[in-house]
NULO-104208 format. One line per 5 residues: number of its first residue (from 1); their letters; for each residue x, y, z of N, C-alpha, C. Coordinates in Angstrom, 1 decimal. Layout:
<sites>
NUM = A = X:Y:Z:X:Y:Z:X:Y:Z; ... .
</sites>
This chain:
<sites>
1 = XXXXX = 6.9:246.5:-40.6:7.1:245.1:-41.2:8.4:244.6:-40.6; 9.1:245.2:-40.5:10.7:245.2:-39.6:10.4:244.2:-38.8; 10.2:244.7:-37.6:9.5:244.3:-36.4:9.0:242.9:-36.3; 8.0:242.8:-37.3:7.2:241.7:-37.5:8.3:240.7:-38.3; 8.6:240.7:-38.9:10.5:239.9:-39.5:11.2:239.6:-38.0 .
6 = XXXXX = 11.8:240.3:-37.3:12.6:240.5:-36.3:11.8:239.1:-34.8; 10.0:239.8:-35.2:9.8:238.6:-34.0:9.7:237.6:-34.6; 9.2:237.0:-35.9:9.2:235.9:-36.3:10.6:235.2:-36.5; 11.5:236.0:-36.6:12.6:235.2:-36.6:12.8:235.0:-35.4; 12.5:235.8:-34.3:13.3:235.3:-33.0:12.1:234.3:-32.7 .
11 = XXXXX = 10.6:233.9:-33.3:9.7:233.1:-32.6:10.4:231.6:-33.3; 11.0:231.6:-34.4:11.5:230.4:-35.5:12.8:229.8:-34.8; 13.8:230.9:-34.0:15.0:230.5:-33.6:14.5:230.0:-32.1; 13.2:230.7:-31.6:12.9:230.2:-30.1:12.5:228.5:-30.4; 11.8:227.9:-31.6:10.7:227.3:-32.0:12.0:225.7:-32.0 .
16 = XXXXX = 13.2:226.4:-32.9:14.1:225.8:-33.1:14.8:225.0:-31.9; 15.2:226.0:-31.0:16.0:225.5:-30.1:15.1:224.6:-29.3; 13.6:224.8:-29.2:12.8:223.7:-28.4:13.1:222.5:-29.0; 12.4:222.8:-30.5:12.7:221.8:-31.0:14.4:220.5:-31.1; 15.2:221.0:-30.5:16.3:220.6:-30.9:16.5:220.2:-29.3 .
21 = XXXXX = 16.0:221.0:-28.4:15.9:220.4:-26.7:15.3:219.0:-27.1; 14.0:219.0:-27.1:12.9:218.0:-27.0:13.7:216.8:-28.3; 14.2:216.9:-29.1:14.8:216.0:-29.9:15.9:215.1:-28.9; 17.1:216.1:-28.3:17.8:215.7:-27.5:17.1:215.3:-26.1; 16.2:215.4:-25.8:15.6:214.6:-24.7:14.8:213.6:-24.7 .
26 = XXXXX = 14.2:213.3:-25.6:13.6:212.6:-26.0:14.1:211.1:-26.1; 15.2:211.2:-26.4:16.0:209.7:-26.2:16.0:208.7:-24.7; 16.5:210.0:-24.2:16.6:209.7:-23.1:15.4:209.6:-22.1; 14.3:209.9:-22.2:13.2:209.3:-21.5:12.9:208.6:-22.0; 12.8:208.1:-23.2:12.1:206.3:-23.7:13.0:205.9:-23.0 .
31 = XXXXX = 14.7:205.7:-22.9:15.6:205.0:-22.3:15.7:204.5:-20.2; 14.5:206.1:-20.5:14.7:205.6:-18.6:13.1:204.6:-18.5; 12.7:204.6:-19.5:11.4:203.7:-19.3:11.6:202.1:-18.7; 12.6:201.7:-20.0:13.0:200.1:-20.1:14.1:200.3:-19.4; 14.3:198.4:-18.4:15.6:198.6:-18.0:16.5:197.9:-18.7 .
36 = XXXXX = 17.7:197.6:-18.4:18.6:197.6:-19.0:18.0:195.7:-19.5; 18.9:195.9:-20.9:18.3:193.9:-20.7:19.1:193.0:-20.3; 20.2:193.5:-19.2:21.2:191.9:-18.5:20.3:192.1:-17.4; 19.5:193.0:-16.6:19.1:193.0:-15.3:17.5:192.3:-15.9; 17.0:192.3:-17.0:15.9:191.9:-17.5:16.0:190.4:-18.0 .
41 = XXXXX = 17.2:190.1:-18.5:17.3:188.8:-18.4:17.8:187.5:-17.0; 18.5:188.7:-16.2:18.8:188.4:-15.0:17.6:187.6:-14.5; 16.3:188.6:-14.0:15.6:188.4:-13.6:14.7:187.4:-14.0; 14.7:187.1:-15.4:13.8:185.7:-16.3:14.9:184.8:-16.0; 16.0:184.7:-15.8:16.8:183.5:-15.8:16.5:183.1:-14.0 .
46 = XXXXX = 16.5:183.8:-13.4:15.8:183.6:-11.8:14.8:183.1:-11.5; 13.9:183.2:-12.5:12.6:182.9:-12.3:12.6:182.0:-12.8; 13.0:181.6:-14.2:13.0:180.0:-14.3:14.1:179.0:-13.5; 15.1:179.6:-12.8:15.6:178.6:-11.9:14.7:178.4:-11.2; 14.1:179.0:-10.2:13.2:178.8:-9.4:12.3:178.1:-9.3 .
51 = XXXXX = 11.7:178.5:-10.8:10.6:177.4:-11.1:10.9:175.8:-11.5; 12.1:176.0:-12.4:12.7:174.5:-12.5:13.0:173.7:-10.6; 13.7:174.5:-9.8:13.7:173.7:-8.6:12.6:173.7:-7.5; 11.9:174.3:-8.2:10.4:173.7:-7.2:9.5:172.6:-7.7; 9.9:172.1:-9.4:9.0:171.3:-10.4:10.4:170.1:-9.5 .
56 = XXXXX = 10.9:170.3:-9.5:12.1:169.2:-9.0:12.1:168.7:-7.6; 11.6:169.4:-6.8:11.6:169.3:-5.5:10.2:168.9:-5.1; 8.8:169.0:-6.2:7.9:168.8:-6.2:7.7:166.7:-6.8; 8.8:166.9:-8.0:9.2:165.6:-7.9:9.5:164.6:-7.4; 10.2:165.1:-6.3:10.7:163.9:-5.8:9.9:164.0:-4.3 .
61 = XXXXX = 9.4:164.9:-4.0:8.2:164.2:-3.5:7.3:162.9:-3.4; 6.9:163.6:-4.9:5.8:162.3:-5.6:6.6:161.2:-5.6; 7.8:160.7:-6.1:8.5:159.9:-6.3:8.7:159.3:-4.1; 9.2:160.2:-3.6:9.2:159.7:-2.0:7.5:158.8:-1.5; 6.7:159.6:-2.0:5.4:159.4:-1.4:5.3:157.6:-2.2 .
66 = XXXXX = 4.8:157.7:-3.7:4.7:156.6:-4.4:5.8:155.5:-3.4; 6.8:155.5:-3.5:7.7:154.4:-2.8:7.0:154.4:-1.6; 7.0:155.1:-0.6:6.2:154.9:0.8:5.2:153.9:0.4; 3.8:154.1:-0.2:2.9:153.6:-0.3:3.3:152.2:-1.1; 4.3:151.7:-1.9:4.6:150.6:-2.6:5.3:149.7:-1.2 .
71 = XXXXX = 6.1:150.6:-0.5:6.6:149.7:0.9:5.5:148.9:1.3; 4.5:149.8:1.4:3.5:149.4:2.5:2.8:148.2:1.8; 2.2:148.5:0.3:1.9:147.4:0.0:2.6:145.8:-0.3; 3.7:146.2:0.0:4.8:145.1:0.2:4.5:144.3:1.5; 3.7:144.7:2.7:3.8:144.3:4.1:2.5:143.1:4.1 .
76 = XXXXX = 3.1:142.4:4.7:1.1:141.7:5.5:0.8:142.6:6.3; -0.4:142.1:5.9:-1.6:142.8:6.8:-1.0:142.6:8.6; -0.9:141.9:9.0:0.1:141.7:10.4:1.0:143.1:10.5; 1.9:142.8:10.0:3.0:143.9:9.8:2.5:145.2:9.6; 1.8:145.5:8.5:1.4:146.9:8.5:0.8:147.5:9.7 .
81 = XXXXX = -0.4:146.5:10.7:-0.7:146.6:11.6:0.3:146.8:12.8; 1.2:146.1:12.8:2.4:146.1:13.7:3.1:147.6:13.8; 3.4:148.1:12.4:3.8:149.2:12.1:3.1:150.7:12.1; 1.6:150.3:12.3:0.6:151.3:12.6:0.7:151.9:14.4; 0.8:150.7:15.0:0.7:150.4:16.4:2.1:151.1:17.2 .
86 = XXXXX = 3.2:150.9:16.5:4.4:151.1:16.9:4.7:152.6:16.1; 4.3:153.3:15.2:4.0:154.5:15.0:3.4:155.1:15.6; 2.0:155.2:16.3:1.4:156.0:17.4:2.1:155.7:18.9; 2.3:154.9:19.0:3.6:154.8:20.3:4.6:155.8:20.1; 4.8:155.5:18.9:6.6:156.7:18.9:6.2:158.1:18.6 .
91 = XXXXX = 5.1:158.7:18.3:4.3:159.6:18.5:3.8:160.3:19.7; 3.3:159.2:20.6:2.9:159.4:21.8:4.1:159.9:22.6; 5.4:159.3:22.4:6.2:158.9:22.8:7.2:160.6:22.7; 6.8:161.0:21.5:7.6:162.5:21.0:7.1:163.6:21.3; 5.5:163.7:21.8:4.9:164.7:22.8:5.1:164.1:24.1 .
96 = XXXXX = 5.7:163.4:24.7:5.9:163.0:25.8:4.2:162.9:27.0; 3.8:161.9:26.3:2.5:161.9:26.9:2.8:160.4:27.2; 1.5:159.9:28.3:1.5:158.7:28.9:0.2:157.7:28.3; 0.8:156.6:28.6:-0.9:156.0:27.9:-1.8:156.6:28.8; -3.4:155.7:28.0:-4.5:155.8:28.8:-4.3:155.0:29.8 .
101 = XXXXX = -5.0:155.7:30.9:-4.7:155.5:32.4:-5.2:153.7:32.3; -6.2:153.4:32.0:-6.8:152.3:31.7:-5.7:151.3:31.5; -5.6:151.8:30.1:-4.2:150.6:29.7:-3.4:150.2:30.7; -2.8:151.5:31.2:-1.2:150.9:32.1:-2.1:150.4:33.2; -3.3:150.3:33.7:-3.6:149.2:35.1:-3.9:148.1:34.9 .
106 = XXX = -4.2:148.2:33.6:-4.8:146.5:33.3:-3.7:145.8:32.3; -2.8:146.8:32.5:-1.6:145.4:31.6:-1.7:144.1:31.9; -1.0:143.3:31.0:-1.5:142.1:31.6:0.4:141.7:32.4 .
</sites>
């Protein structure tokens, strides 16, 4: 019966000291799970900058384009035409290409 006392104590003090490992480690792997929360709010404060300057940059787009198109309906019909005409010239003009062969012989 000795014996049997003797292992159960040493199976209670082996049982113990796990227990008291696994208590003390235990913290510390939930803790390596989550990161820290300045690098976690870091990265949400990044993300909504980002997003706020693309909703902004996306803005004033809309806002550039709208004005474009209010220019134009500002123009006569003449003018816009004028302005059509003298944009594919300065186009033509930026790939460095030549009129149609046509055109330049029959200028007038």
């Amino acid at each position: 019966m000795n014996k049997f006392l003797t292992k159960l104590g040493l199976v209670n003090r082996l049982l113990k000291l796990i227990f008291v490992f696994v208590l003390f480690g235990l913290p510390l792997a939930i803790n390596a799970q989550n990161k820290p929360p300045k690098q976690q709010s870091l990265k949400k404060r990044m993300k909504e900058l980002e997003k706020k300057e693309k909703d902004k940059e996306n803005e004033e787009e809309d806002v550039a384009e709208y004005l474009r198109e209010k220019h134009l309906e500002n123009q006569t019909k003449e003018v816009r035409k004028r302005m059509k005409k003298s944009r594919k010239k300065a186009r033509r003009n930026n790939r460095n290409r030549k009129e149609f062969f046509l055109i330049r012989w029959f200028r007038k």
